[in-house]
N, CA, C and O atoms as a printed pandas DataFrame, in Angstrom:
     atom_number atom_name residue_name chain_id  residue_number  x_coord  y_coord  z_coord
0              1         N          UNK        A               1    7.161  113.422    6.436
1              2        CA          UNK        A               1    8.541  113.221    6.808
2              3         C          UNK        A               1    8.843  114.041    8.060
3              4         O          UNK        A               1    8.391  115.178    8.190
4              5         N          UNK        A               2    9.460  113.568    8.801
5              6        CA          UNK        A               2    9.918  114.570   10.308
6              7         C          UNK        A               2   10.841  114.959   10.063
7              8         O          UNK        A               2   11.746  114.381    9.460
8              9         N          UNK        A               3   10.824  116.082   10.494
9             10        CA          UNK        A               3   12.004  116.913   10.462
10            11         C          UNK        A               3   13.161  116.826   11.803
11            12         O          UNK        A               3   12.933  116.355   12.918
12            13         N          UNK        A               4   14.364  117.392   11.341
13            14        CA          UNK        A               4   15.540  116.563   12.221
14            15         C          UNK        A               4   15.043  117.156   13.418
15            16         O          UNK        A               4   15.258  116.539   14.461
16            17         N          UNK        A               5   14.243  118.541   13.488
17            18        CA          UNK        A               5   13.748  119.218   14.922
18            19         C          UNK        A               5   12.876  118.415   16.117
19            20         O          UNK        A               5   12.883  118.312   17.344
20            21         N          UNK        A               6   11.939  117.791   14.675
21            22        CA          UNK        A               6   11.281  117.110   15.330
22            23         C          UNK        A               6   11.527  115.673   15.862
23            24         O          UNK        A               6   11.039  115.090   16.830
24            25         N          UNK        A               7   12.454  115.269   14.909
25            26        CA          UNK        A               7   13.051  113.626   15.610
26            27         C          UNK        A               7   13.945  113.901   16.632
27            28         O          UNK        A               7   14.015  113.012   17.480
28            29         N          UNK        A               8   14.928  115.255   16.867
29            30        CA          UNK        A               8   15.734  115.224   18.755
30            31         C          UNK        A               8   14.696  116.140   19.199
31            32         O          UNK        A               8   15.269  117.127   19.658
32            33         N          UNK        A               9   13.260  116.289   19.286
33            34        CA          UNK        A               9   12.412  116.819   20.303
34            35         C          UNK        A               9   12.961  118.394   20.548
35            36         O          UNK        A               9   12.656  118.995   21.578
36            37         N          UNK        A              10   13.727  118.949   19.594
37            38        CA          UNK        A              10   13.998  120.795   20.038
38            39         C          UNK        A              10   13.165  121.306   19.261
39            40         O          UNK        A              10   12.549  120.544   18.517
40            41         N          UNK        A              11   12.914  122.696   19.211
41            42        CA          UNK        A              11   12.556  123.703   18.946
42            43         C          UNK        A              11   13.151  124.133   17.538
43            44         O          UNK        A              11   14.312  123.815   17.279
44            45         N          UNK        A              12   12.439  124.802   16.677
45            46        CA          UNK        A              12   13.919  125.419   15.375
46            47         C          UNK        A              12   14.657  126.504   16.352
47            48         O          UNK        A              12   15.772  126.920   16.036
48            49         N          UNK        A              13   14.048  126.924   17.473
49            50        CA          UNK        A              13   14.923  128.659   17.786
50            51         C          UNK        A              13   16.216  127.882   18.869
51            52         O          UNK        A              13   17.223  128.487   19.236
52            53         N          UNK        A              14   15.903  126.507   19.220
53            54        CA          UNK        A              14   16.637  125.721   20.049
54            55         C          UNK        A              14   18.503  126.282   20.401
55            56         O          UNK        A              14   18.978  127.358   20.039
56            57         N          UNK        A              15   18.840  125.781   20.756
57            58        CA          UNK        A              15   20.423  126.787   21.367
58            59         C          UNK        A              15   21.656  125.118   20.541
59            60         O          UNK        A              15   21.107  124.017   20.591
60            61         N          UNK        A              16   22.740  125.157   20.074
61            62        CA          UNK        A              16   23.913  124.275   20.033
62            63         C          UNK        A              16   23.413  123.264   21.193
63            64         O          UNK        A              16   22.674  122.284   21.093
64            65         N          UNK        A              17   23.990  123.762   22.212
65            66        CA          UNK        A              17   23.847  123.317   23.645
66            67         C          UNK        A              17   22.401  122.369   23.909
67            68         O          UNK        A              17   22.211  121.372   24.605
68            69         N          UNK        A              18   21.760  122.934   23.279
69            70        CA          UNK        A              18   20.024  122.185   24.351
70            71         C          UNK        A              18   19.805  121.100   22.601
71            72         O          UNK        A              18   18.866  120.331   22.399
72            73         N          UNK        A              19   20.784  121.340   21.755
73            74        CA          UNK        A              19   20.457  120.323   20.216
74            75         C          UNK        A              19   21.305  119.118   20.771
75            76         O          UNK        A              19   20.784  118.004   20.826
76            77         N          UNK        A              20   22.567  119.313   21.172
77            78        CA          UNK        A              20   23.239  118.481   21.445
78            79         C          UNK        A              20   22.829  117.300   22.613
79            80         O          UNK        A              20   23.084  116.100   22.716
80            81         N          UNK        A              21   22.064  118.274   23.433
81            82        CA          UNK        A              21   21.595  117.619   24.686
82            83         C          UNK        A              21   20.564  116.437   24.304
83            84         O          UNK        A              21   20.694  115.263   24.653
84            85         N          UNK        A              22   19.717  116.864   23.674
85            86        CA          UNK        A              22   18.561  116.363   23.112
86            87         C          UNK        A              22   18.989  115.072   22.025
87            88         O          UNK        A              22   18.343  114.087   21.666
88            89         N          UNK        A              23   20.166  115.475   21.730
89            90        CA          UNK        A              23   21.049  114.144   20.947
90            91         C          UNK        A              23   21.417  113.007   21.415
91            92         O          UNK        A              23   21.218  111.827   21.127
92            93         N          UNK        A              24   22.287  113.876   22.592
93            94        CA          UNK        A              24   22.807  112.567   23.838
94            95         C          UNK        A              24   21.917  111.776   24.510
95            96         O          UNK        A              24   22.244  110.661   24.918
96            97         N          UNK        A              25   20.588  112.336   24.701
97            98        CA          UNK        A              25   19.265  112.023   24.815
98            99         C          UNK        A              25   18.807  110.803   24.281
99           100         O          UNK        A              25   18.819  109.673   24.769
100          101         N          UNK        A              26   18.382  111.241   23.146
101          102        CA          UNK        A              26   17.982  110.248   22.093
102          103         C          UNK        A              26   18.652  108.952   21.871
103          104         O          UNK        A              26   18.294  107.809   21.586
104          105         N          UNK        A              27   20.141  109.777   22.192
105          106        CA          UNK        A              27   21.279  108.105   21.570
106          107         C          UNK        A              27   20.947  106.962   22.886
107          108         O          UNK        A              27   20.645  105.772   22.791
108          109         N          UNK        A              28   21.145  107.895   24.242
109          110        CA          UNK        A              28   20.625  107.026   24.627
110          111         C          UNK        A              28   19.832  105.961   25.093
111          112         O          UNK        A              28   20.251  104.877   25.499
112          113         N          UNK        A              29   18.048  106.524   24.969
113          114        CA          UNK        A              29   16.941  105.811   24.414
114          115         C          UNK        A              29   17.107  105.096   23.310
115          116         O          UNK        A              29   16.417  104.079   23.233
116          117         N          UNK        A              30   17.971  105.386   22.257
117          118        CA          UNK        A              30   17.620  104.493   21.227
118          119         C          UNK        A              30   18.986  104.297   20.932
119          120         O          UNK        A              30   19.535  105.007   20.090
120          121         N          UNK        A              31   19.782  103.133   21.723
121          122        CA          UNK        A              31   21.258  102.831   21.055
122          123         C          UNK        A              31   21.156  102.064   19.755
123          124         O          UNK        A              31   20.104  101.465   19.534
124          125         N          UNK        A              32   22.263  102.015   18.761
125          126        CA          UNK        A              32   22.035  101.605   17.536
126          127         C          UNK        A              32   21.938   99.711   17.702
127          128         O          UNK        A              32   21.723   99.042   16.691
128          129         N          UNK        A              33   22.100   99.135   18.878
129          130        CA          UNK        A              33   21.850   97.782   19.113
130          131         C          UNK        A              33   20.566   97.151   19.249
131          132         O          UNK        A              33   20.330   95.944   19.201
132          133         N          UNK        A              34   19.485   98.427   19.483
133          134        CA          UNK        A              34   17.963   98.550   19.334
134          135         C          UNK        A              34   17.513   98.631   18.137
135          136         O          UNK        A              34   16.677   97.797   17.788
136          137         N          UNK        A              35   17.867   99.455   17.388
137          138        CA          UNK        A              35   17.611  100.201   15.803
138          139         C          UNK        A              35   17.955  100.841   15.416
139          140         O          UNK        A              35   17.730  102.031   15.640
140          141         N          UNK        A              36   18.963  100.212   14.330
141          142        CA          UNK        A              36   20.234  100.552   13.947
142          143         C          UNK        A              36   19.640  101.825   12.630
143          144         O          UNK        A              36   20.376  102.782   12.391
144          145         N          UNK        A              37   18.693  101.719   12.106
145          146        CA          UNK        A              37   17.904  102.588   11.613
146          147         C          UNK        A              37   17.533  103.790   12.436
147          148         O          UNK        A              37   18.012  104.871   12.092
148          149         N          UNK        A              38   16.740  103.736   13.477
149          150        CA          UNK        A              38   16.469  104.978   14.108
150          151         C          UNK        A              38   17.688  104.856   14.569
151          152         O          UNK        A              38   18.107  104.734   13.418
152          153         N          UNK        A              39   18.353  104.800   15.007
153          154        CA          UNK        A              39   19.683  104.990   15.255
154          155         C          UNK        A              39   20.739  106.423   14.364
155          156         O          UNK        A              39   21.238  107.503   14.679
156          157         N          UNK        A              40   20.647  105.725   13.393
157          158        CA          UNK        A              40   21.245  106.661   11.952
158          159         C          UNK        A              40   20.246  107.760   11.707
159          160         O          UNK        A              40   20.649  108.857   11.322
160          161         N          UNK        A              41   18.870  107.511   11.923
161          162        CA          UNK        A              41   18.317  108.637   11.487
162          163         C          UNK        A              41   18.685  109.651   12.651
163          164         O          UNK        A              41   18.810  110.837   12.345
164          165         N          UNK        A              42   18.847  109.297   13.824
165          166        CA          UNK        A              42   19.069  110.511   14.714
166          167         C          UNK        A              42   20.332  111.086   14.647
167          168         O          UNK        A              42   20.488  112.269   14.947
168          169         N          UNK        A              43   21.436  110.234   14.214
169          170        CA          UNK        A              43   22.416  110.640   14.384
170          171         C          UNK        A              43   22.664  111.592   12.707
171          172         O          UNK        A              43   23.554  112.441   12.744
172          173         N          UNK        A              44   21.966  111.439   11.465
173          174        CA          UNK        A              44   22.333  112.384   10.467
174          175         C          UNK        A              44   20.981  113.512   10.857
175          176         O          UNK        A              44   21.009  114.503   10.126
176          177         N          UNK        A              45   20.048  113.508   11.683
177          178        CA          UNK        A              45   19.303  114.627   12.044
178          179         C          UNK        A              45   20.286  115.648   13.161
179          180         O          UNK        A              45   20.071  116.847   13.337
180          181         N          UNK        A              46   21.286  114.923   13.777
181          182        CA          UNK        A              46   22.050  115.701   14.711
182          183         C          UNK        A              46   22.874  116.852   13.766
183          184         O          UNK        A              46   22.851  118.068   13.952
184          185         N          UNK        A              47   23.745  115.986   12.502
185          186        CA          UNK        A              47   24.596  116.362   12.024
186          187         C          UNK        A              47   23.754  117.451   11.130
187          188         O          UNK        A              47   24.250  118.481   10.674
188          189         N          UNK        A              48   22.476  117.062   10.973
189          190        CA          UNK        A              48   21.978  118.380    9.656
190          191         C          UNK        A              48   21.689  119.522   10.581
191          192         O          UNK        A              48   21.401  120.515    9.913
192          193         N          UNK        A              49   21.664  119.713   11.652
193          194        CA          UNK        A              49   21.494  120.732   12.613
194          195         C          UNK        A              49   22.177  120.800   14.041
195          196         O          UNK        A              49   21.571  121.012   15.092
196          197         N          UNK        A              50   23.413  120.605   13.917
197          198        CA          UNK        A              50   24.114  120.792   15.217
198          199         C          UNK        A              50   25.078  122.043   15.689
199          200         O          UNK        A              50   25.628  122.243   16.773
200          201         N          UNK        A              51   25.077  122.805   14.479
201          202        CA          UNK        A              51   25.725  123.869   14.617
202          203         C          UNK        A              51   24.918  125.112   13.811
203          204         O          UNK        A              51   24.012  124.800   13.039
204          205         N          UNK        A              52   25.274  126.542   14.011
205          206        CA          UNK        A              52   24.313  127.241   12.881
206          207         C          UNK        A              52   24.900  127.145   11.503
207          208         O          UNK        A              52   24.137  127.571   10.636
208          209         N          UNK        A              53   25.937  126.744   11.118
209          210        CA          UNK        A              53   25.951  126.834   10.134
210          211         C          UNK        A              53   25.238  125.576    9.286
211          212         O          UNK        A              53   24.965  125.718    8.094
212          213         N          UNK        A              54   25.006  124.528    9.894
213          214        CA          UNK        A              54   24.383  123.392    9.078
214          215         C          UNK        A              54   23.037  123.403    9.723
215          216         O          UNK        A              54   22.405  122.347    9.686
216          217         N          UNK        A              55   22.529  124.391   10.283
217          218        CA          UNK        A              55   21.169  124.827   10.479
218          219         C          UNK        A              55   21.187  125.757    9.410
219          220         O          UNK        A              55   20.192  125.101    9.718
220          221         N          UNK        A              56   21.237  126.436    8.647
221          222        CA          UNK        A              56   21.344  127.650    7.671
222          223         C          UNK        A              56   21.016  126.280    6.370
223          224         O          UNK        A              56   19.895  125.861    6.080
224          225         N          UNK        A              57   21.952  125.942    5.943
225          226        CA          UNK        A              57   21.969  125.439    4.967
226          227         C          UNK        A              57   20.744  124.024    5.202
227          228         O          UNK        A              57   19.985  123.744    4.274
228          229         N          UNK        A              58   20.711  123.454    6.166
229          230        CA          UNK        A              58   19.442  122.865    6.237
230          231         C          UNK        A              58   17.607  124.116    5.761
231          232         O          UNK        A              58   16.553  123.853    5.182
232          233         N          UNK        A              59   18.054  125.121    6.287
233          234        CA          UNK        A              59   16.918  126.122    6.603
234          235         C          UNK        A              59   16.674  126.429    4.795
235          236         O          UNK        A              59   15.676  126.411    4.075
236          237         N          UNK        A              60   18.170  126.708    4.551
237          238        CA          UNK        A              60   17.982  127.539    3.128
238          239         C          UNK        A              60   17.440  125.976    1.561
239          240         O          UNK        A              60   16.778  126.161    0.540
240          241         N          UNK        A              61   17.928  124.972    1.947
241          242        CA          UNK        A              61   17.849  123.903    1.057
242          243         C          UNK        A              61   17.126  122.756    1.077
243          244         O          UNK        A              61   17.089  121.891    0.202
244          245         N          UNK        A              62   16.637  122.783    1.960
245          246        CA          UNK        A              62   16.059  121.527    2.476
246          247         C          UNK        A              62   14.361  121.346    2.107
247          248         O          UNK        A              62   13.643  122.008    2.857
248          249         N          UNK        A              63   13.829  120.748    1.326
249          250        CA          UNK        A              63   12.115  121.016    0.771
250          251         C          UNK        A              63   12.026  119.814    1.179
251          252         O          UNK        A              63   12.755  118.831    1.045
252          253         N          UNK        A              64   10.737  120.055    1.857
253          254        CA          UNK        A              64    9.713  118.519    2.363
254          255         C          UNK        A              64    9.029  117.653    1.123
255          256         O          UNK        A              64    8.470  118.198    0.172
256          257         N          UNK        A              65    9.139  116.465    1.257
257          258        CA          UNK        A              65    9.092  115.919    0.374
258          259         C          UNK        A              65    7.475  115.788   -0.351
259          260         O          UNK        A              65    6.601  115.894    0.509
260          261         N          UNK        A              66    7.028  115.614   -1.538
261          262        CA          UNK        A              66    5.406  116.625   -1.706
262          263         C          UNK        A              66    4.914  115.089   -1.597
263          264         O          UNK        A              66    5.577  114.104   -1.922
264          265         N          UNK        A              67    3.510  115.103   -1.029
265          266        CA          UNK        A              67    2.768  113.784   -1.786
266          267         C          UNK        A              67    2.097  113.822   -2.826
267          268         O          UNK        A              67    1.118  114.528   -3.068
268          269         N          UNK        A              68    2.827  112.733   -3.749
269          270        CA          UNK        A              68    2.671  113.151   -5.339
270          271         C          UNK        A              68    0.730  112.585   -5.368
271          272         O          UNK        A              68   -0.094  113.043   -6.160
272          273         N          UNK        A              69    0.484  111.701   -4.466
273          274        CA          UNK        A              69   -0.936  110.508   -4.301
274          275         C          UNK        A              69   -2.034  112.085   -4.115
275          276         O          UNK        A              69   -2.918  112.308   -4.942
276          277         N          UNK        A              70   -1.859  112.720   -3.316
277          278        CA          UNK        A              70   -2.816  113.943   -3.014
278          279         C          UNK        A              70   -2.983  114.447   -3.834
279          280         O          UNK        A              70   -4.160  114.470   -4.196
280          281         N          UNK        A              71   -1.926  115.214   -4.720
281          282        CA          UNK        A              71   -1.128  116.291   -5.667
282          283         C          UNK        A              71   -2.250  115.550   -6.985
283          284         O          UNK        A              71   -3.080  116.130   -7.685
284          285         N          UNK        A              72   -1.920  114.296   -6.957
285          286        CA          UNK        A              72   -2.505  114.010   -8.210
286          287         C          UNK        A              72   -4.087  114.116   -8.532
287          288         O          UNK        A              72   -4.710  114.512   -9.517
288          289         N          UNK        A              73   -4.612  113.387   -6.787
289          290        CA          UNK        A              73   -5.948  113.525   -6.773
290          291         C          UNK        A              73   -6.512  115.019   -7.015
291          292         O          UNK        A              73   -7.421  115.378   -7.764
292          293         N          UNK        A              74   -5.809  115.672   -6.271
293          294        CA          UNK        A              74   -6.506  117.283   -6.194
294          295         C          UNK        A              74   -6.969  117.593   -7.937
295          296         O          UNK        A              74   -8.009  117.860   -8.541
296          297         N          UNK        A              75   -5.277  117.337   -8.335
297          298        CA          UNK        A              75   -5.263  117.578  -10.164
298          299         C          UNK        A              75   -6.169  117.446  -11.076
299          300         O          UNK        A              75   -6.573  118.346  -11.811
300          301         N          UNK        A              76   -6.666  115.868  -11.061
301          302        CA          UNK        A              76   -7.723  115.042  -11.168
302          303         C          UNK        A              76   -9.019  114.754  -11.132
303          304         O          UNK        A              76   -9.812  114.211  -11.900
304          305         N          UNK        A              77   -9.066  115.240  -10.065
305          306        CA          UNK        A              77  -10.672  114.957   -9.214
306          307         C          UNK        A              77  -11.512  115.994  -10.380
307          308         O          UNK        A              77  -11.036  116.887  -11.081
308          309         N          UNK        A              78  -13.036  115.463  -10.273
309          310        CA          UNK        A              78  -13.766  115.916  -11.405
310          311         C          UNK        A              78  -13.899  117.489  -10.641
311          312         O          UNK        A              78  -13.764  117.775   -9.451
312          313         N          UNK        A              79  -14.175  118.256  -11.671
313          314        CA          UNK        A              79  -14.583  119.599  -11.199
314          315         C          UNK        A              79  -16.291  119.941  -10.781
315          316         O          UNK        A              79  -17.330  119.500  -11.272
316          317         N          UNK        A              80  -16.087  120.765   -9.840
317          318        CA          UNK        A              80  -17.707  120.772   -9.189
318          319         C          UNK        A              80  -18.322  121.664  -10.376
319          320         O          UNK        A              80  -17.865  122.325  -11.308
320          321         N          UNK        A              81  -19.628  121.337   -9.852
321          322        CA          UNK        A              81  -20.665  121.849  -11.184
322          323         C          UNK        A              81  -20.435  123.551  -10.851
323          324         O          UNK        A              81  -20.063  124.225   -9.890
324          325         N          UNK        A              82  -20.848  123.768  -12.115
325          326        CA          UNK        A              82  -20.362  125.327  -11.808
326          327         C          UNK        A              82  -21.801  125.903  -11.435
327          328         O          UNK        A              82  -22.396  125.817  -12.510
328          329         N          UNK        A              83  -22.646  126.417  -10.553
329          330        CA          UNK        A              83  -23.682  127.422  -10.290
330          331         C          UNK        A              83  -23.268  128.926  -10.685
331          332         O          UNK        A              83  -22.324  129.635  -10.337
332          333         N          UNK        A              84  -24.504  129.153  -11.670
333          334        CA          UNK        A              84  -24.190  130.622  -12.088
334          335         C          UNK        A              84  -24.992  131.337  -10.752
335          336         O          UNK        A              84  -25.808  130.782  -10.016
336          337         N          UNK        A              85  -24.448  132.878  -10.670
337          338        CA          UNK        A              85  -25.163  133.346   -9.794
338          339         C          UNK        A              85  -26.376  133.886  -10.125
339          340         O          UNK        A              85  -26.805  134.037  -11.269
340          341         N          UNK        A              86  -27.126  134.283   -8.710
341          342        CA          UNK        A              86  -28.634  134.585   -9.243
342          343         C          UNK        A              86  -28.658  136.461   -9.368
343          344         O          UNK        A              86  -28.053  137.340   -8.755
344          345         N          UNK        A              87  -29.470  136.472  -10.252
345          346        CA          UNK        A              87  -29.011  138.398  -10.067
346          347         C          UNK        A              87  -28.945  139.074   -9.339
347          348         O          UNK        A              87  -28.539  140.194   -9.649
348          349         N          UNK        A              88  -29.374  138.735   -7.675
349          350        CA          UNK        A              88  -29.517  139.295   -6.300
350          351         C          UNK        A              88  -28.011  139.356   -5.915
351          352         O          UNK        A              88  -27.372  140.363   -5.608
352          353         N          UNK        A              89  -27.507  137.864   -6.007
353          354        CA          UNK        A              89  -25.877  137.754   -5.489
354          355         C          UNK        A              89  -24.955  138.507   -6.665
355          356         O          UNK        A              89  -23.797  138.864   -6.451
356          357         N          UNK        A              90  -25.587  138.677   -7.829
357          358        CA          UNK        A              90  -24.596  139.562   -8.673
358          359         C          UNK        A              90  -24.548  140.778   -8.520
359          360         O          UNK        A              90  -23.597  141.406   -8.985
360          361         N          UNK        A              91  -25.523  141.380   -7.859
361          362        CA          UNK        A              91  -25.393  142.482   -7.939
362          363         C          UNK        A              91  -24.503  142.986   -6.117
363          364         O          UNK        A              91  -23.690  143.881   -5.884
364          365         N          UNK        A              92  -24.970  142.220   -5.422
365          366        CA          UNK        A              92  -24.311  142.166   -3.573
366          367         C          UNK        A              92  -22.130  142.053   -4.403
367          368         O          UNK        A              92  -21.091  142.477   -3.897
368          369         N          UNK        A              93  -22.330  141.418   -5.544
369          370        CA          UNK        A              93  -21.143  141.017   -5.665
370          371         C          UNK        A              93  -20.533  142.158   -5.894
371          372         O          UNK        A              93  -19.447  142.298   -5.330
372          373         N          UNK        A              94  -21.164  143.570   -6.990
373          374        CA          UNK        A              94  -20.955  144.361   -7.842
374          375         C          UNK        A              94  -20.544  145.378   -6.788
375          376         O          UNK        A              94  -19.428  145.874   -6.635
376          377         N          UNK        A              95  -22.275  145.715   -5.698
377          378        CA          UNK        A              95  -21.604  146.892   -4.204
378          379         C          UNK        A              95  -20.588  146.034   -3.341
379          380         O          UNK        A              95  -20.527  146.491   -2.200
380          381         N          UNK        A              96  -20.000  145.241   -3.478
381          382        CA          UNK        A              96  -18.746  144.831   -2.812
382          383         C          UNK        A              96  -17.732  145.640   -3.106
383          384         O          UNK        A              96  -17.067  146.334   -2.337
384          385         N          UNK        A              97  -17.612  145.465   -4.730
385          386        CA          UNK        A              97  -15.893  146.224   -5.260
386          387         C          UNK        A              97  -16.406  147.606   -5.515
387          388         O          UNK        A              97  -17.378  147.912   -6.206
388          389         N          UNK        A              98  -15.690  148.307   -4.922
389          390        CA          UNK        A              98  -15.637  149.539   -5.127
390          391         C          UNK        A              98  -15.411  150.215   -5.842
391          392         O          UNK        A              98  -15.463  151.436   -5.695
392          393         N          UNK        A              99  -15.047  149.543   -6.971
393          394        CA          UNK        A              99  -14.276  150.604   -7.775
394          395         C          UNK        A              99  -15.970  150.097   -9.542
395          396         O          UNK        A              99  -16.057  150.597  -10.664
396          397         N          UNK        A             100  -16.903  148.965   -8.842
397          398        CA          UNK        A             100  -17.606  148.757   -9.931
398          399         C          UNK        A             100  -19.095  149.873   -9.014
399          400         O          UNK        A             100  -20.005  150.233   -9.761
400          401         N          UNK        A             101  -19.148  150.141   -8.056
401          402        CA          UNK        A             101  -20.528  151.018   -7.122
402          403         C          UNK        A             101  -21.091  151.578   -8.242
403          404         O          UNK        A             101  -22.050  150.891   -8.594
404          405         N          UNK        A             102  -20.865  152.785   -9.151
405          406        CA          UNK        A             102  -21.452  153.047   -9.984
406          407         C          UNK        A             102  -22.281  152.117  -11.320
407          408         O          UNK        A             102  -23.375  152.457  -11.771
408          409         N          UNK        A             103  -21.512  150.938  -11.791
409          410        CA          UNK        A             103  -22.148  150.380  -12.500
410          411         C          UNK        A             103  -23.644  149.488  -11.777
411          412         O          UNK        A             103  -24.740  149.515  -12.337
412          413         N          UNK        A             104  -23.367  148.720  -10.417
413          414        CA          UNK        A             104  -24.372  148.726   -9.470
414          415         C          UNK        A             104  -25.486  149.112   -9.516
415          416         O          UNK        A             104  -26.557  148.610   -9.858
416          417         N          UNK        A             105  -24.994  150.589   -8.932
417          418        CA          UNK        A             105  -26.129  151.574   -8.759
418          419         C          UNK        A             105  -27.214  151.742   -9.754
419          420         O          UNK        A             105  -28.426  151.830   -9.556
420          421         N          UNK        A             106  -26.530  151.770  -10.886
421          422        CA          UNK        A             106  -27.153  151.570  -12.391
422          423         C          UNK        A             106  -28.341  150.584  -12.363
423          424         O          UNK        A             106  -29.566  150.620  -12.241
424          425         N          UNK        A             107  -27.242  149.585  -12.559
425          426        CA          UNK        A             107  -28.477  148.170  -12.603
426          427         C          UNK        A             107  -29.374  148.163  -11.470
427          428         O          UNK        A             107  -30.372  147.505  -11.764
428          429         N          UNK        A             108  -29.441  148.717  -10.062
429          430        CA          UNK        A             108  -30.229  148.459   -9.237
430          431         C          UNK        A             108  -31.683  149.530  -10.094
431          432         O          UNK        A             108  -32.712  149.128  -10.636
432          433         N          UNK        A             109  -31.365  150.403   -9.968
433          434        CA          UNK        A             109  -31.953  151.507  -10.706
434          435         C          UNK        A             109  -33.015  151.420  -11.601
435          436         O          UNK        A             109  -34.241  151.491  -11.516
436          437         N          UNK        A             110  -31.996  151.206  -12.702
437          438        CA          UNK        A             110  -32.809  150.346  -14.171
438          439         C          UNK        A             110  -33.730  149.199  -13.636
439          440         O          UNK        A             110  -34.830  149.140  -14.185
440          441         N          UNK        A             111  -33.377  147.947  -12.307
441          442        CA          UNK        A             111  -34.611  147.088  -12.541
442          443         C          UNK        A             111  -35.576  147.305  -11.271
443          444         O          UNK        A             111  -36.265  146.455  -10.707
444          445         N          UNK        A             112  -35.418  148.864  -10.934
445          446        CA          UNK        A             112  -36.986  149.334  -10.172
446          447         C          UNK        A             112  -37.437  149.702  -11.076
447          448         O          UNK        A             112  -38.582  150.155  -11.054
């Protein structure tokens, strides 16, 4: 979904002034006698961000819409085979965390 920033071509840090511009812009590339659809969409993307205060409440309320088609696959999709590790990488795993070095040290120890 585009966002209203991105359908009048500003910036989010954009100024009143350079939103509005970018409006008058648009309307006139795309008068509603062309597409009366893009038409409306530019003109309620103006209104959800033409001032700061309906930039705020756009900023604070506004969630992009999720794709449920991905969301589901990810959910779904079979799980990869699990590989156990080999005792070389378990132990590289063990002197990683610091707070396990001593138990490590141990096992390196014990299997010289």
């Amino acid at each position: 979904m585009t966002s209203p920033y991105q359908l009048l071509g500003v910036s989010e840090s954009a100024t009143e002034a350079e939103i509005k511009h970018a409006y008058l812009q648009q309307v006139k590339l795309n008068p509603p006698e062309r597409d009366q659809q893009r038409f409306q969409r530019i003109q309620q993307a103006y209104e959800t961000i033409k001032d700061s205060d309906s930039r705020l409440r756009h900023d604070l309320f506004h969630w992009p819409e999720a794709d449920f088609d991905s969301l589901l696959q990810q959910v779904f999709k079979p799980a990869q085979a699990f590989k156990p590790l080999s005792p070389e990488d378990f132990v590289k795993l063990l002197h990683a965390v610091p707070v396990e070095k001593v138990l490590a040290n141990a096992l390196t120890t014990q299997s010289l």
